[in-house]
N, C-alpha and C positions, 0 to 999 in steps of 0.2 A: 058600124056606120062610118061611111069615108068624113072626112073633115078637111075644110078646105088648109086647114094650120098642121105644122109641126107640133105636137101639143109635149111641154117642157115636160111633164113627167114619165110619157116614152120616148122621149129622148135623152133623157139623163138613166133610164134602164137599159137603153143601147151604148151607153157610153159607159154604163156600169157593171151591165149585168144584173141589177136588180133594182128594188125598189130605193133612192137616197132621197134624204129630207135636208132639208134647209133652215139651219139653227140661228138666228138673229144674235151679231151681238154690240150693244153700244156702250161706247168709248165717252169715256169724259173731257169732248173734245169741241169746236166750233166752227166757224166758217167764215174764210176772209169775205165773206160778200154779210156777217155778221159784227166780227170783229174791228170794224172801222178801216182793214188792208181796199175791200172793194167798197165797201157803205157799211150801213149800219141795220136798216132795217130789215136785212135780209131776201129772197125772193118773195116774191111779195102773197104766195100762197103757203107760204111753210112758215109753222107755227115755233113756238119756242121747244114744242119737243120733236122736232124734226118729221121725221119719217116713221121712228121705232115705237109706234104706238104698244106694239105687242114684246117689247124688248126688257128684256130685264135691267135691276137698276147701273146706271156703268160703275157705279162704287164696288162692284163684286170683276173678283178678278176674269179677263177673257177664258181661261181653266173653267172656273168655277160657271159662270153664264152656259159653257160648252155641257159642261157632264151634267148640269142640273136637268139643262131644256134635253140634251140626248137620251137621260133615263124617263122621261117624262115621254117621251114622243116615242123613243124603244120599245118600251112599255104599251105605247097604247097603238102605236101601228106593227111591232115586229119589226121593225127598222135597226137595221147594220153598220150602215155606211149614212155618213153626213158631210153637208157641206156647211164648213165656219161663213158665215155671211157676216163683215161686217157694215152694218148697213147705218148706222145714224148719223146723220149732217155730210163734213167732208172726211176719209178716212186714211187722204194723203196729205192732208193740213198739219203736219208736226213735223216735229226734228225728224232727221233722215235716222237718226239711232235709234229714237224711241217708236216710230215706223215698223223698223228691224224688229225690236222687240215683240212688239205688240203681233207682228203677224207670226213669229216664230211663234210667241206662244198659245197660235192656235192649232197649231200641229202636234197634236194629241193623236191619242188613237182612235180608231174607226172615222179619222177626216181624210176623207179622199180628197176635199175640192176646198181651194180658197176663195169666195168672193169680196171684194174690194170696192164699196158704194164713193163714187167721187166725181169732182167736176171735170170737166176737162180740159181748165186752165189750171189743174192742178196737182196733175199729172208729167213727171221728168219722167229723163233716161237713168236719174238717180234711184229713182223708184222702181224703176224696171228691173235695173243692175239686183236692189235687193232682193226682187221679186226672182229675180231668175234665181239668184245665187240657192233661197229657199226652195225653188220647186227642186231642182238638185238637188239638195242635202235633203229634205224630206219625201221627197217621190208622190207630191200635192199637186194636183194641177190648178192652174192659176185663171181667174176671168176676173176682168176691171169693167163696174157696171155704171157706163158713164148716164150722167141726165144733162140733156140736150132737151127734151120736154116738147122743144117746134123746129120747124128747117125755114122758118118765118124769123129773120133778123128784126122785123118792124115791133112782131110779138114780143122778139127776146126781149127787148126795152119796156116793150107796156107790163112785162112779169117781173122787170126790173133783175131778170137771171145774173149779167155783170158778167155776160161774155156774149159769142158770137158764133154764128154755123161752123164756120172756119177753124176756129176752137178745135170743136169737134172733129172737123175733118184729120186736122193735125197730131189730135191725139189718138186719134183712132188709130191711121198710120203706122205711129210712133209703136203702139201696144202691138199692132200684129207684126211689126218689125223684130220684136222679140219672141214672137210664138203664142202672145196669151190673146184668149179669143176675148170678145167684147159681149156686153150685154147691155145694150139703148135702151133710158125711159124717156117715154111720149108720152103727152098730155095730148088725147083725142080730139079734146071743146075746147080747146082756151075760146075766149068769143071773139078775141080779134087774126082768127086764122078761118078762111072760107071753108067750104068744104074738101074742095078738091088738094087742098093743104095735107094731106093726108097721103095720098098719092106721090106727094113732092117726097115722103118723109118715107113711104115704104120703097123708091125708085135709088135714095139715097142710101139705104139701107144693103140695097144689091149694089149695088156701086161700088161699095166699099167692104163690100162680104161680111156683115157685119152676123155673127154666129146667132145672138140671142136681143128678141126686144123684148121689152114690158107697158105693156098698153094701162095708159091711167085715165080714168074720170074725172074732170078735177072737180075739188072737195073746196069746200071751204071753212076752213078751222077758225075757231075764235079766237080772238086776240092776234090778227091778222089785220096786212093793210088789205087785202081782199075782202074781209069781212065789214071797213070802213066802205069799199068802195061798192058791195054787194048790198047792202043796206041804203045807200044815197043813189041806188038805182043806177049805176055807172056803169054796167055793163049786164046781160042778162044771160041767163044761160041757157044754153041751148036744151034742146027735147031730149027724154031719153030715146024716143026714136030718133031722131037725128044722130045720136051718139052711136045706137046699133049701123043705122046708116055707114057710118065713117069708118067703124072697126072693119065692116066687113067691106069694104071698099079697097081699104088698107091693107087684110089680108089678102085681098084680090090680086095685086101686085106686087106683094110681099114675094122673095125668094121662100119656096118650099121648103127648101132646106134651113133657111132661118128659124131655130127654137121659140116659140113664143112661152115666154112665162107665166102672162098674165093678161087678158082682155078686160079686166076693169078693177080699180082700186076699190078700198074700202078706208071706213075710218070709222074709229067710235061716235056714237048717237051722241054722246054728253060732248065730244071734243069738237063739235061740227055744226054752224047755223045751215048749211046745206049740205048734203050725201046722198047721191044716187037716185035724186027723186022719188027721195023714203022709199027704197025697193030694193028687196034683198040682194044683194050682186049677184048670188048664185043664178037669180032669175034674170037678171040682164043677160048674163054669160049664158044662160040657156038660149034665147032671144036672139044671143048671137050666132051661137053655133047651128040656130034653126035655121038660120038665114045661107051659111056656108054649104 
């Protein structure tokens, strides 16, 4: 059956040759829109455990998070080849040394690919320098997976993000100016982004050849200012049909050759006063691709 998407796991089989999985790992680290450098309260959808709901604890070394989650995932798919994803909070928020470190020492064996979860005011040519100097010496290829979330500056404010489209454009830039491809998260419903918002965001995506995005639902975790402002009735969320609406609208204009990783997020039942309009993801993402 044709699909109107690049779908991420035949495109990382063409890039690979075969089937690679994508190992999580989080850093005992934080984020200047956390830390008091941009606010304190952070974006105002992300919870105190970030994004790595399924991440092991960061007290285990990046080695040890790699070989655990690789024999466990080897094991149950026959999987060869891995991608180190570090994915929790910001993962270019430290010393430029201890940066160095942290990413050398995920170049282990059987990691073909590095990914690097961060903002993109927070992203140098410093980072770069190491990032290149690394795909060199280890023969990894490298992708920085920025969150941009809206191409709506009005929205970035009411999510309280603690940057701006512009940002993004600048970082984007900067990373293909050294060789490493990109990979954009989008939040599909924020409620204060219309529909055709979406369009603005897949139009921006070609523009800027951007290789890889990631389509999110947003969720709302507890002990959130989202979850103060969801509860006081302060903004509502949109349908899941409205949501299919948008994805596939999105892919409509989306470059083909753009990877898509993911058409809608998830989150655990217990960590979440709302998720997915209690509906399995796999059944939205079917929903979706019925529609493509």
């Amino acid at each position: 059956m044709k699909t109107l998407y690049n779908i991420y796991s035949q495109y990382l089989k063409k890039e690979y040759g075969e089937k690679v999985y994508k190992l999580p790992i989080n850093l005992p680290i934080t984020c200047p829109n956390r830390d008091g450098t941009l606010g304190s309260q952070g974006c105002y959808f992300c919870s105190e455990k970030g994004a790595g709901f399924e991440a092991l604890p960061s007290t285990q070394s990046v080695a040890t998070q790699l070989r655990s989650n690789m024999k466990y995932i080897g094991k149950r798919y026959g999987a060869k080849q891995f991608i180190a994803y570090f994915q929790n909070y910001t993962n270019t928020y430290m010393a430029y040394e201890v940066f160095n470190a942290y990413i050398q020492s995920a170049c282990i064996e059987n990691i073909v690919e590095i990914d690097i979860a961060t903002r993109p005011d927070c992203i140098s040519r410093e980072h770069l320098e190491i990032l290149k100097n690394i795909r060199d010496t280890y023969d990894v290829e490298i992708v920085i997976e920025l969150g941009l979330q809206t191409t709506n500056d009005d929205t970035l404010k009411q999510i309280n993000r603690g940057h701006d489209v512009m940002s993004y454009i600048n970082a984007t830039q900067l990373i293909h100016e050294y060789g490493f491809k990109v990979c954009t998260h989008l939040i599909m419903n924020l409620p204060w982004d219309e529909d055709d918002e979406v369009i603005q965001m897949a139009l921006l995506m070609n523009q800027l050849e951007v290789e890889m995005v990631k389509l999110h639902a947003l969720y709302i975790a507890k002990e959130t200012v989202f979850e103060d402002m969801y509860n006081q009735g302060l903004f509502k969320m949109n349908t899941m049909e409205n949501y299919i609406e948008r994805v596939v609208s999105f892919l409509t204009y989306l470059n083909p050759n753009c990877a898509v990783q993911r058409l809608v997020s998830r989150a655990p039942k217990e960590d979440t006063v709302f998720c997915n309009w209690n509906t399995s993801w796999w059944i939205i993402k079917e929903s979706i691709e019925k529609k493509c």
